[in-house]
N, C-alpha and C positions, 0 to 999 in steps of 0.2 A: 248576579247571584254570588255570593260567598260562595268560598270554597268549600268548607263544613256542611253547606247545603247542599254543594252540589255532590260530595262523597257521600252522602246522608241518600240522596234521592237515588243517584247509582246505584248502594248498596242494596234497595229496595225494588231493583228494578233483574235482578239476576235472570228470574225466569221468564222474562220479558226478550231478555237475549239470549236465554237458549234455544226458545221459541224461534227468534228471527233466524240463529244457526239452525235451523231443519227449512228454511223457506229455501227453493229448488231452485229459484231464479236467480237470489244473490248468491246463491254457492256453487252456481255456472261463474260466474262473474268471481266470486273468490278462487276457484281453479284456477281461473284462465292466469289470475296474476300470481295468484300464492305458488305456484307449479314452477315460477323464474327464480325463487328464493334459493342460494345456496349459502354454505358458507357459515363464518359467524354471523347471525341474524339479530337486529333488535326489532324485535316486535313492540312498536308503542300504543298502549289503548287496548292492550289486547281482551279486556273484556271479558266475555265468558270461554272462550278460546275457541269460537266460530272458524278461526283459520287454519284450527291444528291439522285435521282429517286430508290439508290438501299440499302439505308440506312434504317432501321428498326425507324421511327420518333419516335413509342414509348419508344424505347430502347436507345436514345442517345442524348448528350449535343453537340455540336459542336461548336468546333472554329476552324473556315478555315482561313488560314493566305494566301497571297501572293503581291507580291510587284508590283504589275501590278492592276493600278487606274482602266481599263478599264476590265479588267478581271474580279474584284471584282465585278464592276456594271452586270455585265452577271451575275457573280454566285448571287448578292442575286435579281435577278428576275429567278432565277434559283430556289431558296431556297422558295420564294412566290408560285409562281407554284406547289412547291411538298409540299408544307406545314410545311418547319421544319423551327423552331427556330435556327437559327446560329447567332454565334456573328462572326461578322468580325476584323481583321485586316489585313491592310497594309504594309507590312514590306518584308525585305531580309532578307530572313532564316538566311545568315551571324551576319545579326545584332539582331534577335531575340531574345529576352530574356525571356524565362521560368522559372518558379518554378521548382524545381527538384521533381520528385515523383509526376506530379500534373495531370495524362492522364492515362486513363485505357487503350488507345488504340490512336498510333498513324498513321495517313494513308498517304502512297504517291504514289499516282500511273503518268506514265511518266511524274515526273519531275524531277529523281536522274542525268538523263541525263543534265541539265540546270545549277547543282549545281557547281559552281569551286570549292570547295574542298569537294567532294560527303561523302568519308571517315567522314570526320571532321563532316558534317550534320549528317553522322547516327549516330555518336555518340555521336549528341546533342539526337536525338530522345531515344537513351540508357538513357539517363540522365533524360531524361522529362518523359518519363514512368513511371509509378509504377511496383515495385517489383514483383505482380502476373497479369501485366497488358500485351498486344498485339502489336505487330509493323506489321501491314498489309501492303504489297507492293506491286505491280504491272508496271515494270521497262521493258522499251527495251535496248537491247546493241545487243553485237557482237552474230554470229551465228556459231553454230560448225559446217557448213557448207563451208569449207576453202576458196571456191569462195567469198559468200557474204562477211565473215570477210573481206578480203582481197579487196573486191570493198569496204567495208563499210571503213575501213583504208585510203583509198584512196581517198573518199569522201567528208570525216569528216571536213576537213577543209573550205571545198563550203558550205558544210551543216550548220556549226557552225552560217557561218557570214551571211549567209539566212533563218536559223531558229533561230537559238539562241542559239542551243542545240547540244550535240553531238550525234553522229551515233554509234563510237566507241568504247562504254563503257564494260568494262567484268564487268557484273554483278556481277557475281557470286564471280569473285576475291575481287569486292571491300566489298563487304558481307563479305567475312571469315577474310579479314582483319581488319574489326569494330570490336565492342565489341558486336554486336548481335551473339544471338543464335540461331541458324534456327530451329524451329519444321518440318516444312515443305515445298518443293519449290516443282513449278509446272512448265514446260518450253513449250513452245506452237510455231509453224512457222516456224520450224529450229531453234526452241531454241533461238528467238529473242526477244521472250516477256518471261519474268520470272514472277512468279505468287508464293510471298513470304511470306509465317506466322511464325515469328519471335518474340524473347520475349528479353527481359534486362538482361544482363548480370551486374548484381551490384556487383559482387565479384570484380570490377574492380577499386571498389570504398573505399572500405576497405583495 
């Protein structure tokens, strides 16, 4: 899918994600990781701003990036409501340009599934990190459930060109194959939501 198509479908899909920000199960699951965030934060994919409500306002700087005009306008009436200073930008993570070293903590909860080269993104987030800094994730993919994978395989392609997003992603493969280092993952549904606390591997830089 073009990218025009796919900001196009995003931008239509707003109340779709506000919707999902009021479901009580993923926003157990957004606590439990959004609650570790401090610091300078990049928020990537941030959507309708589903993660703001569970962020610590005293403890953090944010900048939410996403390439979706109409998502943005949700997240910062999202952002006015919960009271936190975020800076915005507009952009495709593809084309994003960071400092290196410039985020104590970067966060992406379901949006690695959106990304076309998912790999290639976390290993921007490797790079944008600081050395003793956090990569907090919260990602859905495949279930170790051979049924769902295999309906979700099946799918993915209906699903791609009516969400925007894939069904079929192995998390966890695309994890070991970056440059993160995982502290800690947590798997939840048949193992379809991953719940990930990750740190920079810079040795990779050297």
């Amino acid at each position: 899918m073009e990218k025009d198509q796919r900001i196009r479908k995003y931008d239509k899909q707003v109340k779709i994600y506000e919707n999902t920000g009021k479901n009580q199960k993923f926003n157990e699951l957004r606590k439990k990781i959004i609650k570790n965030a401090y610091g300078k934060v990049l928020e990537v994919g941030v959507g309708a701003g589903a993660n703001f409500p569970y962020y610590n306002k005293k403890n953090v700087e944010i900048t939410a990036v996403d390439f979706s005009s109409e998502m943005i306008k949700s997240a910062k009436r999202a952002a006015s409501t919960y009271q936190l200073k975020v800076e915005f930008i507009q952009n495709d993570v593809d084309k994003l340009l960071m400092e290196q070293n410039s985020y104590d903590c970067i966060v992406s909860t379901l949006s690695l599934c959106s990304y076309p080269e998912p790999i290639a993104t976390l290993n921007k987030f490797n790079g944008w990190c600081r050395k003793d800094g956090s990569i907090l994730l919260m990602e859905h993919g495949l279930s170790s459930n051979q049924f769902l994978s295999f309906a979700k395989k099946m799918i993915d392609p209906l699903h791609t060109k009516i969400a925007g997003c894939h069904c079929n992603r192995n998390i966890k493969k695309l994890i070991d194959e970056s440059y993160l280092q995982v502290d800690h993952s947590e798997r939840y549904w048949s193992d379809i939501v991953n719940l990930i606390w990750a740190k920079p591997n810079k040795q990779v830089f050297t």
